[in-house]
N, C-alpha and C positions, 0 to 999 in steps of 0.2 A: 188232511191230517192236522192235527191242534198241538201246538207247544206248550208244554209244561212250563210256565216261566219261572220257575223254580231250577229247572233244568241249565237256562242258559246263564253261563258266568258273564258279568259285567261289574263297575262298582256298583251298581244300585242294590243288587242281592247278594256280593260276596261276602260281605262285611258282617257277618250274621253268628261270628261263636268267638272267642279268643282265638284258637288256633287260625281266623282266615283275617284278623288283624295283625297276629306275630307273620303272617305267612309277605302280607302287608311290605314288613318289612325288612326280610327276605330278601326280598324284590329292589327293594330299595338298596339295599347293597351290593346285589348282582347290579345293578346299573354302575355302581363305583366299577366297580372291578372291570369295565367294560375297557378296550383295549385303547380306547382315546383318554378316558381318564385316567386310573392308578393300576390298569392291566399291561399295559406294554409301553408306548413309546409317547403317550396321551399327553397328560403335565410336564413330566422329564422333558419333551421338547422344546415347551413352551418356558418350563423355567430354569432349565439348566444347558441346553442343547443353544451354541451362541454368544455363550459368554466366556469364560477361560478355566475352565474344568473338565469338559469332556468333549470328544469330538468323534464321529464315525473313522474307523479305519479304513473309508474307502465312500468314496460318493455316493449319495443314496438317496432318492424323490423324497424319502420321509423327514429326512435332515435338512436337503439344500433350501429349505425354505429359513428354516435360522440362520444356520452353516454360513451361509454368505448372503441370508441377509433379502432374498428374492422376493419376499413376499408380498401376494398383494391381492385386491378383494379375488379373483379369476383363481390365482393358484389355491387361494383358500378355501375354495371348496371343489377343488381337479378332483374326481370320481377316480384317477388315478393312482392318488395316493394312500396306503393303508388307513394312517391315523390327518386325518386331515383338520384343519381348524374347526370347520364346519362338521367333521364329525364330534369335537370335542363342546363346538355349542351345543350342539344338538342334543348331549347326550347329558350335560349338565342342566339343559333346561327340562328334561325328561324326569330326571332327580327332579327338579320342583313339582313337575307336574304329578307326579305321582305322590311326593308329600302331598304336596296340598290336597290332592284327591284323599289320602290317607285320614288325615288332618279331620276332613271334614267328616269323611264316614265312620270315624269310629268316635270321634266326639261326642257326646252325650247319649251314646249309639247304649240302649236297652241291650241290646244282647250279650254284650261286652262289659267284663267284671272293669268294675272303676281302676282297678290297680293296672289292668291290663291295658287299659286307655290311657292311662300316667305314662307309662312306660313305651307305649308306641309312640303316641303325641310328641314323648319328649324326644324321641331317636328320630322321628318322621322331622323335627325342627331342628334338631341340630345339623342332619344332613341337608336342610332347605339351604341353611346358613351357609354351610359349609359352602354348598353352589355357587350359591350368591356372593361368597366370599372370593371365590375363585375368578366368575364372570368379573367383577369388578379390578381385581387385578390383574384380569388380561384384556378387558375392553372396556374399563371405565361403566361409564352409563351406557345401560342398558335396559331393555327391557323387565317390568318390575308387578309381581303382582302374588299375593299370598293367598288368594282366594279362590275355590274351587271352580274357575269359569270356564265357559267353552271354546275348545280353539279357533272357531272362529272368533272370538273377540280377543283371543291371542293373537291370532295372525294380525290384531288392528292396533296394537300397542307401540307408542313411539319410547326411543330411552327417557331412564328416571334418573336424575342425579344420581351418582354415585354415594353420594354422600346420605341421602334418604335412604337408600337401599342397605347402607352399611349400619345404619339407624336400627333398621327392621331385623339385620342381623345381630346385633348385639341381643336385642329385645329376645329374639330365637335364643342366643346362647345362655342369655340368664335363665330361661326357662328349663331348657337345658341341663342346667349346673345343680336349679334346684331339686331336677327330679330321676337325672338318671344316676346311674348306680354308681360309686368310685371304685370297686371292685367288681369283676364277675366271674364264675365259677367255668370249673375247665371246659364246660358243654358250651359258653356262651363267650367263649375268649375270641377277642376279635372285632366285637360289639362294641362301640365308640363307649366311653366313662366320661362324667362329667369333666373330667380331668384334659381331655380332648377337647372339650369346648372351653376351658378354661384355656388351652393355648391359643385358639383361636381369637379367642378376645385381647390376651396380652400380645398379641403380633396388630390388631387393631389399633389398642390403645399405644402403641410402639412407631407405627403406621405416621399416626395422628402428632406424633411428636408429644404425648400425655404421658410424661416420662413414670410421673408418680403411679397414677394406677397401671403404667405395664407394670414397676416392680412393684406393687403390693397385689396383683395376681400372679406372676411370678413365683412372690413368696408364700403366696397360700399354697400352690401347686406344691413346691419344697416342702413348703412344713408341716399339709395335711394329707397328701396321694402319700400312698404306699409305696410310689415310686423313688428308687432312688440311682446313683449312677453307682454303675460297678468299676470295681478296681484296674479293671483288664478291655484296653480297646476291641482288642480282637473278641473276646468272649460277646460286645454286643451283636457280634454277626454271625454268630454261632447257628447252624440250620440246626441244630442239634435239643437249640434252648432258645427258640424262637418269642417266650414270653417271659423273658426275663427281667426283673427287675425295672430296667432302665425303660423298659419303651413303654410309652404311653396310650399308642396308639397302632394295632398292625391289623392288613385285611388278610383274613385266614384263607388261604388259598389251598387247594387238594388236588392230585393228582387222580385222575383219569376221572375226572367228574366236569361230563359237558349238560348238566340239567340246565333247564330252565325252569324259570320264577315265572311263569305268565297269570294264573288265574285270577292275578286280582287286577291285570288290566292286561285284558284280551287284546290279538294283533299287536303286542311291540313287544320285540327282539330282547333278550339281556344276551349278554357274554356267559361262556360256562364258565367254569371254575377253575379250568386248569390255566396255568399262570406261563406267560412268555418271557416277561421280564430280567429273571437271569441266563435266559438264552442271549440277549443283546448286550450282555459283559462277558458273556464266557468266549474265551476265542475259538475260531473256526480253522481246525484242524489242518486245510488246503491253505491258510494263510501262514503256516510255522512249518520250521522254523524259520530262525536268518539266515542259515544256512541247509542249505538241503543236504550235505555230508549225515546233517544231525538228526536228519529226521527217523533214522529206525533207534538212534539213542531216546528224542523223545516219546517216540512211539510206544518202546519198552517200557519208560519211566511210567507215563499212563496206566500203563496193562497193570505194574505190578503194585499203583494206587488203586486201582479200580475207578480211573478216572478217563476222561471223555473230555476232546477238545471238539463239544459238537453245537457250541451256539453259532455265533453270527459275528460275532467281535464290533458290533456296531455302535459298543459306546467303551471306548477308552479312552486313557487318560488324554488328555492334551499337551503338547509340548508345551506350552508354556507355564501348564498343573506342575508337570515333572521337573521342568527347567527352576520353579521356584521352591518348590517345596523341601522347607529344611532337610539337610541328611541328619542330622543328627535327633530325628524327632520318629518315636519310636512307630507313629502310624503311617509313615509312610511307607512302610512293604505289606500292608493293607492297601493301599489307596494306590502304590503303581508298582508293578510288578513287571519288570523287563527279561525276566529268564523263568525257566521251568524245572526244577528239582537238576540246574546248574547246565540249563541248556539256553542258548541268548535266542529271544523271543526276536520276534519281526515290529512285535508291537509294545505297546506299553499299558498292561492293562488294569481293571479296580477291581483286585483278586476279592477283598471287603464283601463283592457280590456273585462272587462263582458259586457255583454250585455243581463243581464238576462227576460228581456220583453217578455213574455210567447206568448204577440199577434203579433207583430212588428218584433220577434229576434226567429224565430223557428231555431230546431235545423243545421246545413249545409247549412242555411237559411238565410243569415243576408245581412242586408243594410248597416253593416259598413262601412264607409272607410276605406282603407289602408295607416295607415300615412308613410311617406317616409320620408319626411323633415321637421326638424321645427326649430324655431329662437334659442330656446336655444338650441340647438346644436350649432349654427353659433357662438353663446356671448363664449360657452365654448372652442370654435375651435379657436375664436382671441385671446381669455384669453391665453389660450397655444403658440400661434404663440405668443405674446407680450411679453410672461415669458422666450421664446426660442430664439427670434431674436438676434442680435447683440446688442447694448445698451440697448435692451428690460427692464424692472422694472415690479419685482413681485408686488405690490402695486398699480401698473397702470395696470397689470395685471388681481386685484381684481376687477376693474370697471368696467370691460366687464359683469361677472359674478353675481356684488351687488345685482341685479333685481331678481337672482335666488336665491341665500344664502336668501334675505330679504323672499321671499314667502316661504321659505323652513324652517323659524325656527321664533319660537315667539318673540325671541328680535333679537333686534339691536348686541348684545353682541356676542349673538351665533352665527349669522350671518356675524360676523367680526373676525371669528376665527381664520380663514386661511389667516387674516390677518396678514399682517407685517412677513410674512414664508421667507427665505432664496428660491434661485431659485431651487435648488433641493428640497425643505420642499413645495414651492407651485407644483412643478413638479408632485410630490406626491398625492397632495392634489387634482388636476385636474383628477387623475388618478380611484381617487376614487368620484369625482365630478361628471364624466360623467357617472359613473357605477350606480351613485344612482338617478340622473335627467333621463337618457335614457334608463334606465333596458329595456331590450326585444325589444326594436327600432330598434334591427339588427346592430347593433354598435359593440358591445364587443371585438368581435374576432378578426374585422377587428383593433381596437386603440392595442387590448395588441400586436399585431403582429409587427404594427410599432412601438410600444415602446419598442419593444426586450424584453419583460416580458412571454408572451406567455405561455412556459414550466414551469418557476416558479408558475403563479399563479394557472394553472392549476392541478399541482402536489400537491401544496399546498391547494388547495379547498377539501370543505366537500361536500359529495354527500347522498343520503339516496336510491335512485336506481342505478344507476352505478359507476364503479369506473373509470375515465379516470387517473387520476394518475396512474393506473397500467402499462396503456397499450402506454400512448399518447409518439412520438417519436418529434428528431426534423425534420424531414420529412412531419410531418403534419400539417406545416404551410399553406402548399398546398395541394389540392384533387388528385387522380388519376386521367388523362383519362383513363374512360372506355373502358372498355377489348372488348366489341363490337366494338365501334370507332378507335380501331388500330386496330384490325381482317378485318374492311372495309378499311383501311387507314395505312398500315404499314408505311409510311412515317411520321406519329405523332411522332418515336422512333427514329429518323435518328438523331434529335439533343441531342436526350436525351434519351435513353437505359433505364437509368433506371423508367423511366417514373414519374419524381417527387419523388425518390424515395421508390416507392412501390415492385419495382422487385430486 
């Protein structure tokens, strides 16, 4: 019997109309969504899981590796664990690999209208970047290659500076900036805008201490996206208005939809669609209340919201989130929530991300989005770049920021606190600005790193499940490669023996 090769999907013939290069990349966002990266517990662990924002309500193999700090090449890639480091390399270098394969087969690719190669090429490169951006801030140098090669001479690659790699992402994002859409229509919402790769460079050029061009992309983002911040904190967490103004960047996620993306690269796995993530904020009913007198009072209160305590409660606030953050600041019953429609919880949780709708929001079930980007991050990343530049003025600093301080406190007074600060006093203030605007955003870890605080605040944090001030080193500003990925690849250790420090 004779094969049609026409018949068998591979990239060498998928690549053959527009619809199977948009299909392309598809695919390529079903790997985002995948549950190590920006589907469940993926990044969140790596950059906010550890430091003094959130902490599991209760011990758990997917945490104790931040939590207190345990980590090391063997536990990073324990086949034990859900989201494992070694899953989250894994699944980031998949992302490139399938760019690049993208990249390469729809590039001057005849069958494919030139607009339609604009528009793949530039999403297939911004998501390269996006990887690459990620790898780099959580393993430094690493393995580095943009070109359509085979895995065996994968498997033979030693790390690249970090600094070359971050090179080749920049070079991605300009490409990027100049060719994807700043807007897209309600069918294609969800789809990265150049306005996404525009943040991605100003957190670069921020990175690098390049104060002037983070805020003069900063202030392109401000003064030519469509984006702007809205009046009302709580309105940006709205399930209701999921594309709202402010966010720059969300992965659209659906309910009861487990497809897969495979046919443009046969044999590997994506995640489906339905979304876990605000099951690991919503609390889990067997753990409320504080009191068990109260529990047919809470119970009640649920039934007659139409609400559901049926996540996991595996990421709430932290005692030391709660212990600091102003009362008088009006997003804080967004960001920790200790009672239930006036019943006292057990825990302390970031209502910000419930999604307690008993019909609409089942449990591993949700049609969240995943926010990625939003404006006030951008207002708070020029505020910093304008307080840090060369002639910069804390005062002209403050007006990036006004919009957020004005929604965040009842007067005008409060609001103009961190006014008139010294540039170390507003340095300060930014410090803990971004901590109490972006809690749980996947921010945290990545701003104390660049601001050489890191070790102190974590040392310095109060925790009620783990203790990372025991254990945490200065080695684990960065993750291990996994002890299986140099087992296949002894060449990972060539530039660096000690492997980040873990050996």
């Amino acid at each position: 019997m004779e094969e049609e090769p026409k018949s068998i999907v591979a990239p060498e013939n998928f690549f053959s109309s527009d619809a199977d290069a948009k299909q392309a990349i598809t695919g390529l966002y079903a790997l985002l969504k995948n549950n190590s990266i920006y589907g469940q517990a993926g990044l969140d662990n790596w950059y906010d899981n550890g430091v003094d924002i959130i902490e599991p309500n209760r011990k758990h193999p997917i945490f104790e590796v931040m939590g207190n700090y345990t980590l090391n090449e063997a536990v990073a890639d324990a086949s034990n664990q859900l989201m494992s480091v070694s899953d989250t390399w894994q699944n980031l270098y998949r992302v490139i690999l399938n760019a690049n394969v993208t990249i390469d087969r729809v590039s001057g690719n005849g069958a494919i209208s030139e607009d339609v190669q604009t528009d793949v090429v530039a999403e297939a490169r911004f998501m390269r970047a996006l990887a690459y951006w990620h790898i780099t801030n959580l393993w430094g140098d690493a393995p580095f290659y943009t070109e359509n090669i085979s895995l065996n001479e994968i498997r033979q690659l030693g790390r690249t500076d970090k600094d070359v790699i971050i090179a080749s992402v920049l070079d991605d994002l300009e490409f990027a900036q100049n060719n994807l859409k700043g807007d897209f229509d309600p069918a294609n919402r969800g789809r990265a805008s150049k306005w996404a790769a525009a943040v991605i460079e100003a957190k670069i050029h921020m990175k690098a201490k390049d104060w002037q061009a983070g805020l003069d992309k900063c202030n392109e983002i401000i003064n030519e996206s469509s984006h702007a911040l809205l009046s009302t904190y709580a309105d940006v967490f709205d399930p209701a208005n999921e594309y709202n103004a402010e966010i720059i960047w969300s992965l659209d996620f659906a309910k009861d939809i487990t497809g897969m993306f495979e046919p443009a690269f046969p044999g590997r796995s994506f995640a489906g669609n339905n979304y876990w993530r605000p099951s690991l904020f919503n609390p889990r009913i067997r753990d409320e209340p504080a009191n068990a007198a109260d529990k047919a009072s809470l119970v009640a209160a649920l039934a007659a919201n139409g609400a559901s305590f049926n996540g996991t409660g595996l990421q709430i606030a932290s005692v030391d989130f709660v212990e600091k953050f102003p009362m008088n600041d009006l997003r804080r019953p967004l960001n920790i929530a200790g009672t239930y429609a006036g019943v006292q919880l057990n825990h302390t949780y970031m209502p910000k991300f419930w999604n307690l709708d008993l019909e609409t929001s089942p449990r591993f079930n949700h049609s969240d989005n995943r926010l990625v980007f939003r404006m006030a991050d951008v207002h708070l990343m020029a505020a910093e770049c304008e307080n840090e530049r060369a002639g910069g003025n804390p005062n002209d600093a403050f007006e990036y920021i006004r919009e957020i301080r004005e929604r965040a406190y009842a007067t005008v007074a409060e609001a103009e606190a961190i006014k008139g600060l010294s540039q170390q006093g507003f340095r300060e203030a930014i410090y803990d600005e971004r901590k109490w605007e972006l809690a749980a955003e996947a921010h945290r870890r990545y701003d104390l790193i660049r601001w050489g605080i890191y070790l102190d605040v974590v040392r310095n944090a109060k925790f009620k499940t783990y203790q990372p001030d025991q254990n945490i080193k200065a080695h684990h500003v960065l993750l291990p490669i996994p002890l299986n990925e140099i087992q296949l690849n002894p060449n990972l250790l060539a530039s660096d023996p000690t492997n980040n420090g873990y050996r």
